[in-house]
Each structure stands twice: as C-alpha cells, then as structure tokens.
N, C-alpha and C positions, 0 to 999 in steps of 0.2 A: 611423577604423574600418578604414579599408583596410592601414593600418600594422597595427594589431592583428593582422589579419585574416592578414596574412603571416607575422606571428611565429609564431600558432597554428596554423596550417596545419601543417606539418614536424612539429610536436607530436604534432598529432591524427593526421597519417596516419602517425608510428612506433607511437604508440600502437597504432592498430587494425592495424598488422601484427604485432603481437608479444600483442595481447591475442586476435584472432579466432581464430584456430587452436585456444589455450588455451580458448577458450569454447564453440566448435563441439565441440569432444574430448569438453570437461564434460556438455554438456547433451547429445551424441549417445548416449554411455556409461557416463556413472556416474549424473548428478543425476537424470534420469526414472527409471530403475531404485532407486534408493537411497531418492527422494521414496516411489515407490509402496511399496517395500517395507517402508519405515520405518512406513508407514500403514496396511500391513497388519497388521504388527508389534504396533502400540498396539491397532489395533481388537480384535485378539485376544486381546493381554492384559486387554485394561479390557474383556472381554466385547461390546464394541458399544455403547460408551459413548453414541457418537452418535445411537444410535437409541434403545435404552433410556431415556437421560434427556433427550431432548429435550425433552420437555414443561417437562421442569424447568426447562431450561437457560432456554428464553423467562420462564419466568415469574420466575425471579431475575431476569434482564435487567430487564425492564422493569419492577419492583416493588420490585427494593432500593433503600433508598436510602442514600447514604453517608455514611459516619463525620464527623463535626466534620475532623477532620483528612487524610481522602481525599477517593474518587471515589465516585458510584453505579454502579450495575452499569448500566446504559446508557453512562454513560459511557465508563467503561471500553469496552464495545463499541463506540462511536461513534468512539473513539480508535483500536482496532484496524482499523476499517474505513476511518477517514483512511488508512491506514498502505499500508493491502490494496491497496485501491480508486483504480485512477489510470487514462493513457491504454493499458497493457496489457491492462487491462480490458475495453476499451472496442476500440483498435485490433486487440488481440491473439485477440480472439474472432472479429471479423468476417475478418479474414486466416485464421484457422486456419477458419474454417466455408466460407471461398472456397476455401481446398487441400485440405482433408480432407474437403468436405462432412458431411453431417448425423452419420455417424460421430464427428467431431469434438467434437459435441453432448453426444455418450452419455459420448467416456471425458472429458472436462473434468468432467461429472455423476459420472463414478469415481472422478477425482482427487482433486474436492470432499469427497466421501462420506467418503475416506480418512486426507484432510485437515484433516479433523474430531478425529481423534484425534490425530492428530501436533500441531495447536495446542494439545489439552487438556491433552497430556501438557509440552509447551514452559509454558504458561500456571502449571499447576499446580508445576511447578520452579522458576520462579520468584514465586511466592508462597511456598514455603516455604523458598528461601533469599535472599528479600528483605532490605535492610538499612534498615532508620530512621538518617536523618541526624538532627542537632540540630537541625535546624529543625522537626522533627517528620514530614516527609514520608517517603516510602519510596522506594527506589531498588532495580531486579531488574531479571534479564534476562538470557537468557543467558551474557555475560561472570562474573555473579556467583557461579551453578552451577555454570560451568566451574571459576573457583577455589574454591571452595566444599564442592564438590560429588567433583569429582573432584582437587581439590589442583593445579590444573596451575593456577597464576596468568600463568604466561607466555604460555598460548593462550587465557587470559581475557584478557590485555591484547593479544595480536593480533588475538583475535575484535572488540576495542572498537576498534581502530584500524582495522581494516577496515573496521566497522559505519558512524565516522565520515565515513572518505570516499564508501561506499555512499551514507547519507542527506545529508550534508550536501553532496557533491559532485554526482555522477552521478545519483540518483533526483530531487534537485530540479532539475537542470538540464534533466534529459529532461519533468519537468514543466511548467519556464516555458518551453521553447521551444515546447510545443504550446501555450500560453497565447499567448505571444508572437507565431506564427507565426498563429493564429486569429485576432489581432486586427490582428495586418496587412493578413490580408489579406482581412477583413469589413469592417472603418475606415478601413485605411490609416496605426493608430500605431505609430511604430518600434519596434522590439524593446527597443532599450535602454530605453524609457520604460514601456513591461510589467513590465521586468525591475526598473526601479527601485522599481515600485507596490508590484509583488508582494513584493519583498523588507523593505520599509519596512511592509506591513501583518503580514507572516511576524512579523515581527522584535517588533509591539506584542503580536503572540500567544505567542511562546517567551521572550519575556522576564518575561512575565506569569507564568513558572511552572507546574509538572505542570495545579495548578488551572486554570490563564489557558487552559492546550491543548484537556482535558477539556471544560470551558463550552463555547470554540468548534468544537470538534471535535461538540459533543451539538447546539450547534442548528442547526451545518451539516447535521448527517446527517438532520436531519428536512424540513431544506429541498431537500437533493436531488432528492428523487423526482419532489417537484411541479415544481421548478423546469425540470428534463431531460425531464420527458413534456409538461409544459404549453408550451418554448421547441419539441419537437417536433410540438407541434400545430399550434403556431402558423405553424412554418415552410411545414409543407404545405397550412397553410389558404392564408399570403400565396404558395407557390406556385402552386397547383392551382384556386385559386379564381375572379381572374382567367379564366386558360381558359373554365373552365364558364360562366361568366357570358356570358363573348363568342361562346361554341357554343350559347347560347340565342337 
C-alpha cells in the first residue's frame, strides 16, 4: 500500500494543481450564476411549474405504477435521489450553515425552489428524445438531446465521456471513502476491504440492469429515513444516557 501510495501521490497533487484553480474560477463565476439563472429561466417559462403542479407531481410519484417493460414513477424518483443525495448533502450543508450561517438555509431553500424547474425541464428532454434499445429498455439523458436535439453528436459524446469519469470515477470514490473512512475509524476495518464489499455489492446492482438499479435504488430510499433518524437516536441515547443515569 505504501508503494501505491507513492505512485499516486505525484498524481493526485498534479492533478489538484491544475484542476483547483479551474474549479475555484467555475463555481466562483459562471456555475452559481448560470445554475440560478437557468432556474429562473424555466421557472418563468413553464409559469411555476414547481408550484402549480406540485400536487400533481407527488401524486404521479407515488401512484404510477410502471409499464411491463419500465420503471414506476417512485422509482424513477428513488433513482434520481440515489443519484442527488450523497456526503455533499450531508457534509456540504452543515459546512455551508457553519460559514454562512442561517442565511445559508434560505438561499439552499432558493436554489431548491429553482432547481425544480431546471430538473423538469432536463427530465422532460429527455423522455422525449429517449431511445428503445432491442432489448426493449430505453436509454436518455442528456448526451442523447445534445445529439438529438441540437445535432451536435460530438458534445453528446464529450458530455458521455465526461459523465463517465464524473460517476464512475470521482463521485464514487468520494463516496467509498466516506464509507471507508466511517468504518475505520468506528471498527477499525481497512479501507481496501470497504472498498472491496462495496464495489462487489455495486457491481450485483449495475449489472442486474436499469430494472436491478431502480428495485434497489426504490427500497433503499424508503429505508433511509428510518434508518438515519433511528441510528441518530440511538447514538445520543447510548451517548447521553449513561451521563444522566450516573447524575441521578
């Protein structure tokens, strides 16, 4: 590991000299500007989509159910909130609510709001330039619109080679290392044996197909909640409880 560990070094820190600058710039100057304004953008077109049909939106959610050869509309949602929903979620709230305090709160609750349209408007492009494989399944998503859509297939296939390294590189790696890093240092198991589990149980879920994801992606999302408020209950009972007992 320690050989590893040198090879990658020199790697990782050209890397982040050559990629932070580039990303500081992005998110300082164009993407928070361009995000909100794109969300403004839709809101205004689609009248307030997000507010108008919300009612609707939940209740297709949780009432369709899907085709012999798709998904339900939960599912579908439960897939999108795999996707959403990780440790920036989680880390990147409580950091931004420690430096911008409760201001923080409100515009995340803006971004959200605006955010709404800009995925409806992403969502709805691709379903209507989705494609059916032979297998029967459907394939969408941006890349396919870009050629599609706008005829540019060269920035459909660099948006897909980006996207790839995005998820299959960097978004899961920032993943298992909080995984890996949690359970080191709760248990004490090495990282590379996190990293094997998770990639070996990943691997029975994406190979199983759109179907295989959706199923697990639908009854993780319902085990969530319970699972994160009841392992937080638990934590401050077996913290705090102790105490009390011995101040009695």
């Amino acid at each position: 590991m320690e050989t590893l560990e040198l090879i990658i070094a020199p790697l990782r820190d050209g890397l982040y000299t050559i990629m932070m600058p580039v990303s500081n710039f992005i998110w300082s100057y164009i993407l928070v500007y361009l995000l909100l304004g794109a969300g403004l953008l839709f809101t205004i077109m689609t009248r307030g989509m997000q507010f108008r049909l919300f009612r609707h939106m939940a209740y297709v959610t949780f009432t369709a159910r899907g085709a012999r050869d798709g998904i339900s509309g939960f599912q579908a949602f439960a897939t999108s909130m795999a996707a959403r929903v990780g440790t920036g979620n989680l880390a990147g709230v409580a950091l931004a609510l420690w430096i911008g305090g409760p201001g923080a709160i409100f515009w995340m609750w803006v971004t959200a709001l605006l955010g709404f349209a800009t995925s409806f408007i992403e969502s709805t492009l691709a379903q209507v330039y989705k494609h059916r494989n032979e297998d029967g399944v459907f394939r969408g998503g941006p890349a396919f619109y870009i050629e599609r859509c706008l005829g540019w297939r060269w920035l459909g296939s660099l948006f897909a080679v980006f996207l790839i390294i995005a998820y299959g590189l960097a978004f899961n790696a920032a993943q298992s290392n909080t995984i890996a890093q949690g359970m080191s240092g709760a248990f004490g198991i090495p990282n590379w044996l996190t990293g094997v589990v998770i990639a070996i149980l990943a691997g029975f879920v994406i190979y199983g197909g759109l179907k295989s994801v959706a199923r697990t992606a639908e009854k993780s999302c319902r085990s969530w909640p319970l699972l994160t408020y009841w392992s937080r209950y638990g934590f401050c009972l077996l913290t705090f409880l102790p105490s009390l007992i011995c101040s009695r």
